[in-house]
C-alpha positions, -999 to 999 in steps of 0.1 A, spaced: 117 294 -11 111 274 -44 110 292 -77 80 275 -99 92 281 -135 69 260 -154 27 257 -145 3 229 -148 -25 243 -127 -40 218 -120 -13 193 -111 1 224 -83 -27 228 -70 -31 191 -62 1 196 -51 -13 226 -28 -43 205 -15 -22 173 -10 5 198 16 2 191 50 14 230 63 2 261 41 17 270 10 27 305 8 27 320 -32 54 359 -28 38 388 -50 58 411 -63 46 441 -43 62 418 -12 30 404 -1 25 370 7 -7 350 1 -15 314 16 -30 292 -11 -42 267 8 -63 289 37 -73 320 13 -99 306 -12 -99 345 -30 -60 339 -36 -67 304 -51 -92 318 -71 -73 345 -86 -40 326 -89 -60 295 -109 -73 326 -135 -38 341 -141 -8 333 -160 22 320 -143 45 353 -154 75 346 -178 101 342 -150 88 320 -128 69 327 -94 82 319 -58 68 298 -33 75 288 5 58 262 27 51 262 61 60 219 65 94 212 58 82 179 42 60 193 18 94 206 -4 97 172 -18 64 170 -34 68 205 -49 107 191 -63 88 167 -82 56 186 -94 88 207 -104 108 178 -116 73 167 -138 62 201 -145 101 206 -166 98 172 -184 64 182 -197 72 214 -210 106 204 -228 85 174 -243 64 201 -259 89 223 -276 
């Protein structure tokens, strides 16, 4: 499981589309919603804000980690830049 702290939208979900497995985003209420096969869940995730500690994430493709660790890697970088 990855924890997403920081959110550029639209860079994770190129990240999302560019996965080869399915990327699974955990709710708080323990549900789990695939954001690459539930266009609803994509929908609703691209309208809300990423909440102050982070979100988790899983994917089904073990080589689909790396491209999250840079999104990640990018995503820190970016923010840090604009404080």
């Amino acid at each position: 499981m990855l924890r997403i702290q920081y959110l550029d939208k639209d860079r994770f979900m190129q990240q999302v589309a560019a996965s080869r497995g399915s990327v699974l985003l955990h709710l708080a209420n323990g549900e789990t919603c695939d954001l690459k096969k539930n266009s609803a869940a994509t929908e609703l995730f691209q309208m809300m804000d990423a909440p102050s500690k982070g979100f988790d994430i899983s994917v089904t493709d073990p080589a689909d980690v790396t491209g999250f660790l840079h999104y990640m890697l990018e995503a820190g970088r970016r923010e840090r830049a604009a404080c």
